[in-house]
ROTOR-143715 format. One line per 5 residues: number of its first residue (from 1); for each residue x, y, z of N, C-alpha, C, CB. Coordinates in Angstrom, 2 decimals. Glycine has a CB too. Layout:
// ROTOR-143715
NUM	X Y Z X Y Z X Y Z X Y Z  ...
//
This chain:
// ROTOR-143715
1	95.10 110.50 105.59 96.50 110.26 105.30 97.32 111.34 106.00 96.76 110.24 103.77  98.29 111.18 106.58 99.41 111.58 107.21 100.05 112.15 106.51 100.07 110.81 107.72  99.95 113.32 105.52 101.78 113.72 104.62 102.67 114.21 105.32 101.93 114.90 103.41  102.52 114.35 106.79 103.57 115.15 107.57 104.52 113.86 107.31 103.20 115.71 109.38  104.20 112.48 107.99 104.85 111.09 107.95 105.58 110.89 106.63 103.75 109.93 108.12
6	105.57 111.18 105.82 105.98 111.65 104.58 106.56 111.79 104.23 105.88 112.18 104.20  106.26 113.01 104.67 107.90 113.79 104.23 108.79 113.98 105.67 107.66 115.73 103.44  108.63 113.22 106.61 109.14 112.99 107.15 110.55 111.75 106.91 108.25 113.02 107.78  109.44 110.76 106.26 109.89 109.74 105.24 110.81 110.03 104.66 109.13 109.41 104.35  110.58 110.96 103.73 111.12 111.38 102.78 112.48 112.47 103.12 110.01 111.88 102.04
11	112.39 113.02 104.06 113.47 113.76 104.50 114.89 112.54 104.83 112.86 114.70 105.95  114.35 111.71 105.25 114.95 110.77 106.26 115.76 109.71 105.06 113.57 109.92 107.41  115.51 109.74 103.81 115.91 108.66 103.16 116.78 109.56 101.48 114.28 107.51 102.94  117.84 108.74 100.80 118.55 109.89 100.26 118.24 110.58 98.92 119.80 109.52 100.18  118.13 111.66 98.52 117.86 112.85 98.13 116.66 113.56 98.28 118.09 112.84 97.11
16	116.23 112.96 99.15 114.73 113.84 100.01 113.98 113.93 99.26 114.72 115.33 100.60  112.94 115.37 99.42 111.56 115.74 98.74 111.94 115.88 97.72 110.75 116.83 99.11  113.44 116.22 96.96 113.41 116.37 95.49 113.42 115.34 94.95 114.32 117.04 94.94  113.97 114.06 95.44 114.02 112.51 94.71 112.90 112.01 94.92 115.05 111.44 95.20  111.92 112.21 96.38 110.54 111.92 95.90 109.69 112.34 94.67 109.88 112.28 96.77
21	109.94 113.83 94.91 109.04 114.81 93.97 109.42 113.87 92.09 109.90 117.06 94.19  110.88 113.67 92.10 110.95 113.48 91.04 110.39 111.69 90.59 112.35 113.98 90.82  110.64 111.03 91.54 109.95 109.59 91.40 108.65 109.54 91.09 110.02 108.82 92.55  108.01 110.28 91.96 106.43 110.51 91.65 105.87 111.39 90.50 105.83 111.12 92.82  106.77 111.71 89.44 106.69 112.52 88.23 106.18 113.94 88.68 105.72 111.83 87.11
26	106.63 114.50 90.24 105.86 115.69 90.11 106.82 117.03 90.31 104.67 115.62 91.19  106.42 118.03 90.44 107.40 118.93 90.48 107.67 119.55 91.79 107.13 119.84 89.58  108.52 120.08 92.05 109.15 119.70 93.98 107.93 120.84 94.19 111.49 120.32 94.81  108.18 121.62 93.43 106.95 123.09 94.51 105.95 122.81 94.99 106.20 124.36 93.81  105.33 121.79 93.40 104.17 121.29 93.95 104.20 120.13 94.75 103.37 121.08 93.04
31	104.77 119.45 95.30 104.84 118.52 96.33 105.09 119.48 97.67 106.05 117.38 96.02  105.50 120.51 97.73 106.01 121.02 98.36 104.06 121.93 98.59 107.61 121.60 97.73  103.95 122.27 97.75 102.35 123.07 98.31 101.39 121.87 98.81 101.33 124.02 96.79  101.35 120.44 98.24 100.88 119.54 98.69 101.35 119.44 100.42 101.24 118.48 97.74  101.97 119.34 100.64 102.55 118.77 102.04 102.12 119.96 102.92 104.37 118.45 102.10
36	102.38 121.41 102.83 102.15 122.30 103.41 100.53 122.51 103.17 103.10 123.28 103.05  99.59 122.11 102.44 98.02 122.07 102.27 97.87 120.51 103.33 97.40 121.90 100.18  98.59 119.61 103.46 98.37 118.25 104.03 96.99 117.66 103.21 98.15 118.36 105.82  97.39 118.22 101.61 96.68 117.56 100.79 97.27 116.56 99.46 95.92 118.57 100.39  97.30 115.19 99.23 97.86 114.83 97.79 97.29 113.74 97.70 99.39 114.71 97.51
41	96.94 113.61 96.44 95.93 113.17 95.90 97.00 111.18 95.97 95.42 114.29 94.10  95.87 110.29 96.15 96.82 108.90 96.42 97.38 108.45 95.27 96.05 107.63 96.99  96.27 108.97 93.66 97.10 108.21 92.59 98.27 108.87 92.45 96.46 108.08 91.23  98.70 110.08 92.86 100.24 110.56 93.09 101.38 109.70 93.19 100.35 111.23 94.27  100.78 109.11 94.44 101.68 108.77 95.00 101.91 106.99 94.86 101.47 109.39 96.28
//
């Protein structure tokens, strides 16, 4: 899996990694250590 595409995604569409982070019930840091590891788990998401 691609998370660069991602949050690329996610940059690109409106309120970014924090409206992802928060859709996906998770907390931005940790989406944020996910993406920078280019690790997250799929039931995440």
């Amino acid at each position: 899996m691609n998370i660069l595409k991602i949050k690329e995604l996610a940059e690109n569409r409106a309120g970014g990694l924090k409206r992802l982070a928060k859709d996906i019930d998770m907390s931005e840091a940790n989406l944020h250590r996910c993406i920078n590891a280019n690790k997250i788990q799929a039931n995440d998401l």
